[in-house]
C-alpha positions in Angstrom: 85.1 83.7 153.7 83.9 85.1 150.8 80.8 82.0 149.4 81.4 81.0 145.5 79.2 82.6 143.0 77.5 79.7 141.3 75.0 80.4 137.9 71.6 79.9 138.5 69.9 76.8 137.9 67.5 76.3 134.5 64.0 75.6 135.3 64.6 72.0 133.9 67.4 71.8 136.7 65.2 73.6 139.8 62.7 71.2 138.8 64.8 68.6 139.3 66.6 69.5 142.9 62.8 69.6 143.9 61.9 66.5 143.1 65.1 64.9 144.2 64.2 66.1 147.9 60.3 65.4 148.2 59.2 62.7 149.6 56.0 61.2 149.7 53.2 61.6 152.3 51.9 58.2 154.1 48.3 57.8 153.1 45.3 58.3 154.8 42.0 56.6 155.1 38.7 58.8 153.8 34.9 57.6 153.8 33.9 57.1 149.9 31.6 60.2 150.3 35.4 62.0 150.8 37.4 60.6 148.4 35.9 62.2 145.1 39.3 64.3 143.4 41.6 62.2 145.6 44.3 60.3 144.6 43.6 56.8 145.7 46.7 54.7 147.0 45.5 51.2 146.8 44.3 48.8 144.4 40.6 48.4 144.4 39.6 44.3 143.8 36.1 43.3 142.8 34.4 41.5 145.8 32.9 39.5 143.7 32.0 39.1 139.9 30.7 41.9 138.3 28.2 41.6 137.4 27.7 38.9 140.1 24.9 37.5 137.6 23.7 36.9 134.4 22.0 40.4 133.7 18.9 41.1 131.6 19.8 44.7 129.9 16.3 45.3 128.4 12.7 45.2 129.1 11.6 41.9 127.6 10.3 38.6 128.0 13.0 35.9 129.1 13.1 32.7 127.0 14.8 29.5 125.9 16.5 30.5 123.1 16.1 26.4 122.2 12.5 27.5 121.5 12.8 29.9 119.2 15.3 27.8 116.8 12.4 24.9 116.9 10.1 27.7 115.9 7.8 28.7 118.9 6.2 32.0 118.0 3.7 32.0 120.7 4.6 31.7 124.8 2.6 32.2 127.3 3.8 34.5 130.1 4.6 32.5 133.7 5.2 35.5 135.8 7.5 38.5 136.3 11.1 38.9 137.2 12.4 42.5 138.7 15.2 44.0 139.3 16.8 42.8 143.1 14.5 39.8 143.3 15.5 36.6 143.6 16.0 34.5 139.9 12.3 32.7 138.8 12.7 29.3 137.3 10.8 28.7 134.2 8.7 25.6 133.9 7.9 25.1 130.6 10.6 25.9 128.3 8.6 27.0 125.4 7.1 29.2 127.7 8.6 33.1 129.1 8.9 35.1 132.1 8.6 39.0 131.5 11.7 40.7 133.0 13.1 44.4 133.6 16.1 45.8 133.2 19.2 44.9 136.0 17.2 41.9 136.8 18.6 38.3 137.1 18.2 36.1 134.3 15.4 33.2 135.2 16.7 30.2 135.6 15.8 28.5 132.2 16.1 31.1 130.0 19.3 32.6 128.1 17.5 34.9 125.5 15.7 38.5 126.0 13.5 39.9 123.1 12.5 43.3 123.7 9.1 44.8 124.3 9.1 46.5 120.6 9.7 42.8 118.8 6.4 41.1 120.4 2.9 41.9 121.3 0.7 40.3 124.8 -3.1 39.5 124.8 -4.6 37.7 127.8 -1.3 36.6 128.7 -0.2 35.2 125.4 3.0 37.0 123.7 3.4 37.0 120.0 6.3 37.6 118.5 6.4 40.0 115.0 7.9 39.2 112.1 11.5 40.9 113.1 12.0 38.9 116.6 15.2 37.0 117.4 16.4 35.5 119.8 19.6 34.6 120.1 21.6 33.0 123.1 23.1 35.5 125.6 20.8 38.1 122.8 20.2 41.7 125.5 22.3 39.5 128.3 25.5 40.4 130.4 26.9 37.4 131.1 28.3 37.0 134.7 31.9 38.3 135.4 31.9 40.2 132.1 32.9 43.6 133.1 35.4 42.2 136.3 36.0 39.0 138.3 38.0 39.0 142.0 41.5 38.8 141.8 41.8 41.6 139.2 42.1 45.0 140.1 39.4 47.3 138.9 41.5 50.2 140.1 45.1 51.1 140.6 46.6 52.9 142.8 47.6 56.5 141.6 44.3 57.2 139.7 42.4 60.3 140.7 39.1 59.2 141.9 36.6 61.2 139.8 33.1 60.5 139.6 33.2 56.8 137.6 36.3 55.9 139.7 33.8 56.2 143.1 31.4 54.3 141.1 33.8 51.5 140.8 34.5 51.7 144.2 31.1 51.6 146.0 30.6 48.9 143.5 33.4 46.9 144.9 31.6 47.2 148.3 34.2 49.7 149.4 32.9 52.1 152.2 36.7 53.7 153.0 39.8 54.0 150.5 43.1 54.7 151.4 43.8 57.6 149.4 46.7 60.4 149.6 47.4 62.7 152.3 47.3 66.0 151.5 49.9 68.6 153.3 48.9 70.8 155.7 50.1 74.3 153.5 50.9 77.3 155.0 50.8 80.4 152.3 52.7 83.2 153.6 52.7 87.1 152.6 55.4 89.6 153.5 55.8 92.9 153.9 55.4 96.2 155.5 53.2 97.8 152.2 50.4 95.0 152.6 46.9 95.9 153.3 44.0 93.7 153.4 41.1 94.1 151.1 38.7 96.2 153.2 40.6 98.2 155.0 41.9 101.8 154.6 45.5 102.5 152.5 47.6 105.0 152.6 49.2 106.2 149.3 52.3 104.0 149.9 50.3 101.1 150.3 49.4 98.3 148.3 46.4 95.4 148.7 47.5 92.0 149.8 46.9 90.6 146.9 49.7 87.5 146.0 47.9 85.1 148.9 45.0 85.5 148.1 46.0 84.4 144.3 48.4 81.8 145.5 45.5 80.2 148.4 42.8 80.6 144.9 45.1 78.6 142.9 46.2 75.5 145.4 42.5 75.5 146.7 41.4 75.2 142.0 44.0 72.2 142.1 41.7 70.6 144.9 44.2 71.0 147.9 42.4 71.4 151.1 44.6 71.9 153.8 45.5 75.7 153.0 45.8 78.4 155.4 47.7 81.9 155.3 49.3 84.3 157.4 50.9 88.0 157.2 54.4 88.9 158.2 55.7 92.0 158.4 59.6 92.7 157.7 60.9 92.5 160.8 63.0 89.8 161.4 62.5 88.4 165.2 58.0 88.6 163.8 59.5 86.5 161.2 61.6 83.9 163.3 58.5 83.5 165.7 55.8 83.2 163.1 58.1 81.0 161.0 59.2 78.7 163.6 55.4 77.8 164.5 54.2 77.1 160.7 57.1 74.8 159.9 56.5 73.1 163.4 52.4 72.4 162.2 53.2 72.2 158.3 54.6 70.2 155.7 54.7 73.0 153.2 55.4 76.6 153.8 54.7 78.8 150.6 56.1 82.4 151.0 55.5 85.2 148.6 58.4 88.2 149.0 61.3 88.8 151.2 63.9 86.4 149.3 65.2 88.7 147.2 68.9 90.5 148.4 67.5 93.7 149.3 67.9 95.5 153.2 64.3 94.0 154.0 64.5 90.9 152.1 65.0 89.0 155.1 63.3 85.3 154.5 66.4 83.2 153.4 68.2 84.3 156.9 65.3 83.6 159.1 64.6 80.2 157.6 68.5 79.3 157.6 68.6 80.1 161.2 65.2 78.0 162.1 67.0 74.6 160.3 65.9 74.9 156.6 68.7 73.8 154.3 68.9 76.4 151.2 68.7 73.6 147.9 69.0 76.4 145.6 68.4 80.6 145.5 67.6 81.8 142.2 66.6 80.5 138.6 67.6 81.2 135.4 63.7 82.6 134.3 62.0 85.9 133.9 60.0 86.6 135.6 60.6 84.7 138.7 64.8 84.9 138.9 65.1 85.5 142.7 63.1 82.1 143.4 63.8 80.3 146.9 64.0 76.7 147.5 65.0 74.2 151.0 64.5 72.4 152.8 63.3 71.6 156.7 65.2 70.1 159.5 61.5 67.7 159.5 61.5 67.7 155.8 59.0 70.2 154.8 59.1 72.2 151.9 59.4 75.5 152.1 59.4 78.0 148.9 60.2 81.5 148.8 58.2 82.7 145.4 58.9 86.4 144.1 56.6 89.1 145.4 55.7 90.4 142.0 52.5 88.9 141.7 52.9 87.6 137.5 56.2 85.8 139.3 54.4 84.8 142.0 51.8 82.7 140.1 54.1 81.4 137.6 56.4 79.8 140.2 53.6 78.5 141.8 52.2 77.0 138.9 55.7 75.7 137.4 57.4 74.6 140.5 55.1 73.9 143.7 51.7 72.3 142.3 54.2 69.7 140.7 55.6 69.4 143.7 52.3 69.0 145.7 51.7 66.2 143.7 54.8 64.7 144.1 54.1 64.6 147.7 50.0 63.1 147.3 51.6 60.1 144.6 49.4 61.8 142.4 49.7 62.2 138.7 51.1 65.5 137.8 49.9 67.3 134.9 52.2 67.3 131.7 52.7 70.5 129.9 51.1 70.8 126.4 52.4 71.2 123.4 51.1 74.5 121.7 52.0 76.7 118.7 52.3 80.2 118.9 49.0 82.4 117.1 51.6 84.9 116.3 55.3 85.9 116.3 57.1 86.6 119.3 60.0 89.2 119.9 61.1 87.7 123.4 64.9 87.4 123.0 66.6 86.6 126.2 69.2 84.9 127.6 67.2 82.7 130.5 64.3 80.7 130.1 61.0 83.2 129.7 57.2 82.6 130.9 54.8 84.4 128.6 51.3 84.3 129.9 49.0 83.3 126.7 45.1 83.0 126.3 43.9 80.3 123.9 42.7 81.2 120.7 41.2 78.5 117.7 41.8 78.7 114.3 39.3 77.4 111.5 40.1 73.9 112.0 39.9 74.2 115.6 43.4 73.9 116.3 44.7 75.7 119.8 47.3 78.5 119.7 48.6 80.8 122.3 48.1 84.5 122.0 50.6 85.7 123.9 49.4 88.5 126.8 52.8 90.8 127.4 52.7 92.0 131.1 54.0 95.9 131.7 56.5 94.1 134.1 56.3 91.2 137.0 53.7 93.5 138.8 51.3 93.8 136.1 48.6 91.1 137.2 45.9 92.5 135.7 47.5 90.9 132.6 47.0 87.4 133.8 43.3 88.0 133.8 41.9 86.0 130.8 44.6 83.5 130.3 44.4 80.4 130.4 48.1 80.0 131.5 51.4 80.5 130.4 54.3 78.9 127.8 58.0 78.8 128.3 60.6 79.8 126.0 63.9 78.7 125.9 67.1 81.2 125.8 67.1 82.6 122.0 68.2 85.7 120.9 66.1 85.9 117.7 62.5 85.7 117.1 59.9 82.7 118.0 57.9 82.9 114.7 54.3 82.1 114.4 53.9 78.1 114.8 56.2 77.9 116.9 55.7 74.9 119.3 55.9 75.8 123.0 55.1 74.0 126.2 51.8 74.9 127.7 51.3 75.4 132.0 47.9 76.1 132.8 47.3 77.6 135.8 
């Protein structure tokens, strides 16, 4: 029985069938010191106000601000109050208790003049002509910033450097954060010879994986590791089996196409993997594989041309990744071509571009034409790549397009 000839999918569409089959990875529990470009999956509460005390934020001298509205100019100094000691209480309130910055208010004052407004002589300070002071004047007043019972994080923020901050603040030694998938990046083909070693003339360096590992490992995925198979389809069905039995993403770069040798999308059929779609309507990239696993890992089978390669990692399986972490995905950009652009076709098209800025620093995409899906050298210098819809006739210049970066 002959199997119906349907038209490929549209990126919008692929992107869709993807999502629709991903499901997200339980979480798993890091020390803070491992959690920094993680995506947290909890809400982080304060443990207790925060600040968890009136704060002095300058160097200064502590008063009553009662003193200074009935006029005291003069106050002699009881002692000194620094940071992480316990609060002094002042005894005389027309008197003042020298304090640093981070320290606990003294009990008995609610005013800080800095060291610039006053001058000391044998333990006498004397304020200048330009002193204030205020109520709450250079204070943080308890519970300011955050107070328990309110989150200071939520859960699906990436935990950059201020986000740990928050954290440790919160007392929090372990976060629940995402797990990330164990990723197997897979090369095929006969022709492939690692950097190093002798080629023949009919040879070419393994190249894609080493892009493709690059580019997972510049999106902060960890859990990467690769493997070369040759065409030969029982190498294949052993190698296969074993990395979707230990993964829960299988990556591979050629063999998906319809060609004698192109013999991926049989092998992983016959291991369990449910084809969700088999080619897309883009240039380059058009043979593009998608399933998936009896165990529900997601395997892609990414052109071997190495410009397709990296666009359909970059369009279809980072998104993916993060669909799988509860992490925030990155939203394309809107960008406006530098020049026009002659790219008629009747599928979607990815055009890699580098970024160029006009007077008023404004961003536009220079396009970068490959000599074909082989032609990586092109991609070196761009910043990523835009996609064009089908359109027979020109893009002008201006024309707004949406940005990937890689």
């Amino acid at each position: 029985m002959t199997r119906p000839e349907f038209p490929p999918l549209t990126p919008q569409q692929a992107e869709q069938a993807i999502d629709s089959r991903l499901s997200a990875l339980p979480p798993e529990v890091r020390p803070l010191e491992a959690c920094t470009g993680q995506t947290l999956r909890e809400d982080i509460y304060a443990e207790r106000d925060n600040p968890p005390f009136d704060r002095v934020c300058m160097d200064g001298i502590a008063v009553d601000s009662g003193a200074i509205g009935r006029g005291v100019r003069r106050f002699a100094l009881e002692g000194t109050q620094p940071a992480g000691a316990p609060a002094l209480t002042l005894a005389n309130r027309e008197h003042a208790i020298e304090v640093m910055t981070g320290a606990i208010m003294p009990r008995g004052t609610d005013s800080v003049i800095p060291l610039e407004e006053y001058e000391v002589a044998d333990g006498l300070v004397t304020l200048k002509a330009n002193a204030s002071g205020a109520p709450y004047r250079n204070v943080q007043r308890r519970g300011e910033d955050s107070q328990p019972g309110v989150p200071m994080l939520r859960s699906g923020v990436r935990l950059g450097a201020a986000e740990i901050a928050v954290a440790a603040s919160a007392g929090r030694a372990q976060l629940a954060v995402s797990r990330q998938p164990d990723i197997m990046v897979i090369s095929t083909g006969d022709e492939l010879i690692e950097p190093g070693q002798p080629i023949a003339e009919h040879q070419v360096r393994r190249s894609n994986s080493y892009a493709l590992v690059a580019a997972l490992r510049e999106h902060g995925l960890e859990r990467v590791a690769d493997d070369h198979l040759r065409d030969d389809e029982r190498e294949l069905t052993q190698h296969l089996a074993r990395h979707l039995a230990a993964c829960h993403v299988v990556i591979l770069s050629g063999g998906i196409s319809k060609g004698k040798f192109d013999l991926v999308p049989k092998v992983l059929k016959s291991l369990g993997v449910s084809e969700v779609f088999h080619e897309v309507a883009q240039r380059p990239g058009r043979p593009m594989w998608f399933g998936i696993g009896a165990q529900g890992q997601a395997v892609f089978g990414l052109p071997g041309n190495p410009v397709a390669t990296l666009v359909c990692l970059t369009r279809y399986v980072v998104p993916a990744l993060a669909a799988l972490m509860s992490a925030p995905r990155a939203t394309p950009e809107p960008i406006a071509l530098a020049a026009p652009v002659k790219f008629g076709r009747s599928m979607s098209s990815f055009l890699p571009v580098a970024l160029s800025y006009d007077e008023r620093g404004q961003a536009r995409a220079v396009a970068c034409f490959p000599n074909g899906p082989g032609d990586f050298l092109a991609l070196a210098g761009t910043q990523g790549f835009v996609e064009l819809p089908p359109r027979a006739e020109e893009f002008p210049a201006g024309y707004v397009a949406r940005l990937y970066r890689w």
